[in-house]
C-alpha positions as CSV (number, residue, x, y, z in Angstrom):
1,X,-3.4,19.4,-8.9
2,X,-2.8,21.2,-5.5
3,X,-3.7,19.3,-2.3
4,X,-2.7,19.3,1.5
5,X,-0.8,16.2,0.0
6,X,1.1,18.2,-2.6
7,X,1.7,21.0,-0.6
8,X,2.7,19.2,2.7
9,X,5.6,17.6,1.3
10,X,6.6,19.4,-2.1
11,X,5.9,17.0,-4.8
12,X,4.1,17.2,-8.3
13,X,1.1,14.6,-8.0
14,X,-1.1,13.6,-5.2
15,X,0.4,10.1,-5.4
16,X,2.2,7.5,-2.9
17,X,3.4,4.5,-3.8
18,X,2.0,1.8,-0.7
19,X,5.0,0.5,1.1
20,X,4.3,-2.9,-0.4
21,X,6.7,-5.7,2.1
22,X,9.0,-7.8,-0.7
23,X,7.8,-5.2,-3.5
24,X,9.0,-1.8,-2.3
25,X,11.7,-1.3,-2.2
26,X,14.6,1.9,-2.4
27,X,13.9,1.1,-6.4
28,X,10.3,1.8,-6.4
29,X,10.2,4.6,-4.2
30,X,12.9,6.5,-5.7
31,X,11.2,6.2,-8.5
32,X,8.1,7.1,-7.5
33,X,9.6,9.9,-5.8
34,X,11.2,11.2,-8.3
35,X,8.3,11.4,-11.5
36,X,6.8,13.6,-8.4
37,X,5.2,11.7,-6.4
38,X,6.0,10.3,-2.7
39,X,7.3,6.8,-2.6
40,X,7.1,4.7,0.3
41,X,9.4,1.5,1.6
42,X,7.9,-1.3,2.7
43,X,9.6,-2.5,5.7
44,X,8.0,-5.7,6.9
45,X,9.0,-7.3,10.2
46,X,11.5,-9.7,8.6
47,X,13.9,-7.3,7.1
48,X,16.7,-5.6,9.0
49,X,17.5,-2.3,10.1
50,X,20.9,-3.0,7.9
51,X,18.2,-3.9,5.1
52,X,16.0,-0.4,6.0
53,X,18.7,2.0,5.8
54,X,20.2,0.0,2.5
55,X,16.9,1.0,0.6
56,X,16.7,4.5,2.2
57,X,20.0,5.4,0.4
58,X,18.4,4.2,-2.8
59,X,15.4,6.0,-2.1
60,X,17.2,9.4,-1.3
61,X,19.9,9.0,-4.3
62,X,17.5,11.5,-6.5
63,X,17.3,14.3,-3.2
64,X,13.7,14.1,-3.3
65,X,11.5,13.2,-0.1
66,X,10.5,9.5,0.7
67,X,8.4,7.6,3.2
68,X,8.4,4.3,4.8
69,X,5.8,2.0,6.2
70,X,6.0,-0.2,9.0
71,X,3.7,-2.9,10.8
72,X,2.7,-1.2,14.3
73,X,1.8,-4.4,15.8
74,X,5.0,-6.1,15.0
75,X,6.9,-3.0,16.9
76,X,7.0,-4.1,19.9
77,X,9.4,-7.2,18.9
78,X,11.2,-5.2,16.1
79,X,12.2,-2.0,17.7
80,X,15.5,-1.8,15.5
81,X,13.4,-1.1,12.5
82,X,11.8,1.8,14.1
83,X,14.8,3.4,15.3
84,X,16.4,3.0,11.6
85,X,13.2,4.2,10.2
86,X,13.9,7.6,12.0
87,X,18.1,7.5,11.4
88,X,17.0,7.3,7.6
89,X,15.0,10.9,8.1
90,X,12.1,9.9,6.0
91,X,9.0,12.9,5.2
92,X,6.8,10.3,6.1
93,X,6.4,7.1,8.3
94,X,3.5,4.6,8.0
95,X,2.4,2.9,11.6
96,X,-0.2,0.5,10.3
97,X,-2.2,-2.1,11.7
98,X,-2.4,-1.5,15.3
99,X,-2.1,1.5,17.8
100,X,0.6,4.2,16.6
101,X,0.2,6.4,20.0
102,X,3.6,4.9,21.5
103,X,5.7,5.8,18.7
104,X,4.2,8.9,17.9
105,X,6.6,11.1,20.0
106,X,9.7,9.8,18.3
107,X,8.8,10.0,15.0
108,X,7.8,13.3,15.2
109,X,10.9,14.2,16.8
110,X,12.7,12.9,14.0
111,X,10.9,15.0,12.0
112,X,8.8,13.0,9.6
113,X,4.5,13.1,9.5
114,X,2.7,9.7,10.2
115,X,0.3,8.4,8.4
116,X,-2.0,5.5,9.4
117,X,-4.2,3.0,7.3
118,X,-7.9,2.7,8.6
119,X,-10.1,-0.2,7.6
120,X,-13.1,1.3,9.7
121,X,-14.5,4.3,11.7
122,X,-13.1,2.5,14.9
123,X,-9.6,2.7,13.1
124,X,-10.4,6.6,12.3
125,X,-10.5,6.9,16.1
126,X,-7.6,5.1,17.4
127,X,-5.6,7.2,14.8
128,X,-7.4,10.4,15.7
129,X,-6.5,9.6,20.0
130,X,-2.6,8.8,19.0
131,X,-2.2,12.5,16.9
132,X,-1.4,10.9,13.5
133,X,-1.1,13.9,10.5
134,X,-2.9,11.8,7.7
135,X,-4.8,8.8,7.7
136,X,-5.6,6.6,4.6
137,X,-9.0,5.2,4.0
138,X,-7.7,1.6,2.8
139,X,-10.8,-0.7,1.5
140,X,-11.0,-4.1,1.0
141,X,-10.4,-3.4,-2.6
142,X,-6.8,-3.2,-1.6
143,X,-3.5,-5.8,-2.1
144,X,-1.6,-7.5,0.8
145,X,-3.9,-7.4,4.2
146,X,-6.6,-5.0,4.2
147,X,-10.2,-4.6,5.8
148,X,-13.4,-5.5,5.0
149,X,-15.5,-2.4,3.7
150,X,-14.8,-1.0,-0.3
151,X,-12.9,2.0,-1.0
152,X,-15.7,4.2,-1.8
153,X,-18.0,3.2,1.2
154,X,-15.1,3.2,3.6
155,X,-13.5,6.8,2.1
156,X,-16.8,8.2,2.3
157,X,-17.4,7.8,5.7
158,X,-14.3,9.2,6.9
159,X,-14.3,12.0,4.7
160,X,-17.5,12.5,6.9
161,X,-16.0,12.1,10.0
162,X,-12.6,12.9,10.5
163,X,-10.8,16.8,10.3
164,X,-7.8,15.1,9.5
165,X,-6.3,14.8,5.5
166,X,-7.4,11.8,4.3
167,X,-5.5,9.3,1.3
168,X,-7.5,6.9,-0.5
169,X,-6.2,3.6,-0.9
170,X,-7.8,0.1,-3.2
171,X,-8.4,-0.3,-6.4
172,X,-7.1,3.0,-7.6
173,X,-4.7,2.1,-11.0
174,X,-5.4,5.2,-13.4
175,X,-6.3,8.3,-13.3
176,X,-10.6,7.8,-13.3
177,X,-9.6,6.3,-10.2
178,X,-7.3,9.2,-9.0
179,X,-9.8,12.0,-10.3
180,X,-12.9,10.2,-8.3
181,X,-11.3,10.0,-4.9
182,X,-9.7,13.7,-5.3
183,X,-13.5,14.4,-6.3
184,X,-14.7,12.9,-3.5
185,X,-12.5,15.2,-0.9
186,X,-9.7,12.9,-0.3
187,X,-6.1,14.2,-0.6
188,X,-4.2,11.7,-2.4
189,X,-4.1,8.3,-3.3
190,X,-2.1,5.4,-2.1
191,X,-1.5,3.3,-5.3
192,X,-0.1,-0.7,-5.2
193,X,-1.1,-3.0,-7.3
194,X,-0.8,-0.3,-10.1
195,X,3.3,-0.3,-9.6
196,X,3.4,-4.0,-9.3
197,X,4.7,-4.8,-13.0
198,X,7.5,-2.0,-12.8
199,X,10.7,-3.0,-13.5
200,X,11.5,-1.2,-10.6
201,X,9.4,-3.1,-8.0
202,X,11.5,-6.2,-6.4
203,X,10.4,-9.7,-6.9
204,X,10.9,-12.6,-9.4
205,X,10.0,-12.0,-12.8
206,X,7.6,-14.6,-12.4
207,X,5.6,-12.9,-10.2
208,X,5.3,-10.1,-12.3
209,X,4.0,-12.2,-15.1
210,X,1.2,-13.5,-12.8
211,X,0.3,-9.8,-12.1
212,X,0.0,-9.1,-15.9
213,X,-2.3,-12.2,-17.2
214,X,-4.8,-11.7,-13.9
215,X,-8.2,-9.9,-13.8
216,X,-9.7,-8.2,-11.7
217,X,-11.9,-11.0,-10.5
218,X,-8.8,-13.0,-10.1
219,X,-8.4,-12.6,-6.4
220,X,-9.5,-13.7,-3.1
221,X,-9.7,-12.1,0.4
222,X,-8.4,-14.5,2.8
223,X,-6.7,-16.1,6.1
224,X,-5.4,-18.7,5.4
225,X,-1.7,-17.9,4.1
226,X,-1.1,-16.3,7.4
227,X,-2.8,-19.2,9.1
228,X,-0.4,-21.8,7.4
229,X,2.5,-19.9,7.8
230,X,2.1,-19.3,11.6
231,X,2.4,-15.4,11.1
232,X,1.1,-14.1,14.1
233,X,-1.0,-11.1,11.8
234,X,-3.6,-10.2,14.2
235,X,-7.0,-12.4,12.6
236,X,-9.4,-9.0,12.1
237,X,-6.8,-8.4,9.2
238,X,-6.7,-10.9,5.9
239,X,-5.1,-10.4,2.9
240,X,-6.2,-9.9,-0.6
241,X,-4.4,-12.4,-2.8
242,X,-4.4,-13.9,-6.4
243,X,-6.6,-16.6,-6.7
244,X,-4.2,-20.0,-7.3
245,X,-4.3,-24.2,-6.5
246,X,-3.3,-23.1,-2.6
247,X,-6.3,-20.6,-2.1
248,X,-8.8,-22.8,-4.0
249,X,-8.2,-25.4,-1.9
250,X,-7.8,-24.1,1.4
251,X,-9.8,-20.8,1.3
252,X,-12.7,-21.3,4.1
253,X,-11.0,-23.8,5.7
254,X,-9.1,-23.6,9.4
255,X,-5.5,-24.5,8.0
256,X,-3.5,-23.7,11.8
257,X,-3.4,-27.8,12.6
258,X,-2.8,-28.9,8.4
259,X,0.9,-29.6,8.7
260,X,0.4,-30.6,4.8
261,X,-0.7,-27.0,3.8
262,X,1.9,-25.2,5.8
263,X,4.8,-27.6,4.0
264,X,3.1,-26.9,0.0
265,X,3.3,-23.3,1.1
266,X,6.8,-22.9,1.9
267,X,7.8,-25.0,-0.5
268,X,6.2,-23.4,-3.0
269,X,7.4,-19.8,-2.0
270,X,10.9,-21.2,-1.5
271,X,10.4,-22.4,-5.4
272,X,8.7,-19.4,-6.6
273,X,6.0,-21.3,-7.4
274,X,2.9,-19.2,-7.8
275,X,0.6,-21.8,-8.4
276,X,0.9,-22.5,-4.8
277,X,2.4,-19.4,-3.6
278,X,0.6,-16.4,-2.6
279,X,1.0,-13.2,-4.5
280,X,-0.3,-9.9,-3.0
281,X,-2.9,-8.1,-5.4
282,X,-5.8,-5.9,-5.2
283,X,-8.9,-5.7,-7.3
284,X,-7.4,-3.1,-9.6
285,X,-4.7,-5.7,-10.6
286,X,-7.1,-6.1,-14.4
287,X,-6.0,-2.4,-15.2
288,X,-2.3,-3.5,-15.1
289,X,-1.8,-4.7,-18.8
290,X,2.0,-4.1,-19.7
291,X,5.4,-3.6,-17.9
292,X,5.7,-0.1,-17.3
293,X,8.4,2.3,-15.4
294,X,7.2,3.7,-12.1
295,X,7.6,7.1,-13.5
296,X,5.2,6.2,-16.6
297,X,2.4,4.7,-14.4
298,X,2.5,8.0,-11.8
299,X,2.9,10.8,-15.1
300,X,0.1,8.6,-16.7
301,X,-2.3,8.3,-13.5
302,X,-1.6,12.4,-12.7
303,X,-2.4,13.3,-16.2
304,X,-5.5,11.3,-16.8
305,X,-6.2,12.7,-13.1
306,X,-6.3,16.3,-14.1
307,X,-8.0,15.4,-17.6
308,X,-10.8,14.1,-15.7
309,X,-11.2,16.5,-13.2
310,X,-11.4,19.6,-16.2
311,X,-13.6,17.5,-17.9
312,X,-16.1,18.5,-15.0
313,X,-15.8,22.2,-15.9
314,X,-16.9,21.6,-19.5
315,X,-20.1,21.4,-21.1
316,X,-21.6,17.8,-21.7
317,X,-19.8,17.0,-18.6
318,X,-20.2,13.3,-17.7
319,X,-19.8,12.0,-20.9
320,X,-17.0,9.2,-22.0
């Protein structure tokens, strides 16, 4: 399967692993990188530069190219991370969640494409103004903070309206869900929840068991973990979560003046305590049934990909 993403950046399958904050690490996106797709590090605004070019050296151990995301509206008071994002010569760097035009200019000197997530047409602009290479059409059916419009609504619509390559990103865990949005037009998916359960992926074990036993009607879309932890995440943003005792009882509500909510929560997280603590997790987290390597889930999701798509050549097509 040939795409701009493909072709762009030399790899196998029109697959990149989100740069996941506490889940992606150098591991994943090695490993990502090297079944053929492009893996991404999550760099999050509490990690260090130290941390960033750690997991870059992991990520690069197999020669193959590599990505990493970072928060854009976090920048401003992090500026290390940028500046170790670009000593770490990724192919690709994700400016997220805010306005990427003052960075753009140094990341393309350092020779690596940018990518931004959109949640809506508005989004499509600002990335359009600030010269981004690819943007990625992330719906609400997405893990960790997203917008509010699904994947196929939202991918549709920019498809429509942008010249730009476009990534599909939410709810897309096998390769139906790959073959659809390459059907669609887009030129690769950005796959999360999927990787999740891989050994490779950091976080407790846990965690990963919580990820296995959930369906996909297991999660909520909510402020309120950022809200009781005081994370200044800009509000237009929430965050797609399993469902657990926290969320059930303080989803809806206004938790910034509940000391009592704020002290379960980071309790909880310092206990690893998912009954309480919030797990990232998209609406594709009921396809994830088993502990599998990174490099099973991305060979799996390319092959069922390109089953599907010849499927469309043959007669009867449209049938199971």
């Amino acid at each position: 399967m040939r795409t701009w993403l493909t072709d762009t950046f030399g790899i196998e399958h029109p697959i990149l692993s989100a740069p996941m904050t506490g889940r992606a690490g150098g591991a994943l996106a090695g490993a990502v990188s090297a079944a053929g797709g492009l893996g991404l590090i999550g760099a999050g605004r509490s990690v260090t530069a130290d941390w960033i070019t750690e997991q870059a050296a992991i990520a690069t151990a197999g020669g193959r190219p590599f990505g990493i995301g970072l928060m854009t509206w976090a920048l401003p008071q992090t500026p290390d991370l940028l500046a170790a994002t670009l000593e770490a010569r990724p192919a690709l760097v994700s400016l997220s969640f805010g306005d990427p035009a003052p960075y753009m200019a140094d990341v393309h000197r350092a020779g690596a494409l940018v990518a931004m997530q959109v949640n809506t047409l508005a989004d499509l602009r600002v990335a359009e103004s600030a010269g981004v290479d690819v943007v990625v059409a992330q719906g609400t059916d997405a893990g960790g903070h997203t917008g509010r419009i699904g994947t196929l609504p939202l991918l549709q619509q920019v498809l429509e309206s942008t010249r730009l390559p476009v990534l599909a990103a939410g709810g897309i865990g096998s390769g139906r869900g790959l073959a659809a949005v390459l059907a669609a037009g887009a030129a690769g998916a950005w796959i999360g929840t999927a990787l999740l359960a891989c050994p490779e992926a950091d976080g407790p074990r846990a965690a990963q068991d919580r990820i296995l036993a959930a369906g996909g009607e297991d999660t909520v879309y909510t402020n309120v973990v950022d809200q009781a932890l005081g994370v200044p995440w800009p509000e237009r943003w929430g965050m797609r979560v399993l469902r657990n005792e926290f969320t059930d009882r303080w989803h809806g509500h206004r938790v910034t003046d509940e000391p009592q909510a704020a002290a379960a929560l980071r309790a909880a997280r310092e206990a690893g305590d998912f009954d309480v603590a919030e797990l990232d997790a998209g609406q594709g987290v009921g396809m994830v049934r088993e502990r599998r390597s990174a490099g099973q889930v991305v060979s799996e999701i390319a092959a069922g990909a390109a089953d599907r798509l010849a499927a469309l050549t043959e007669p009867g097509a449209g049938r199971p």
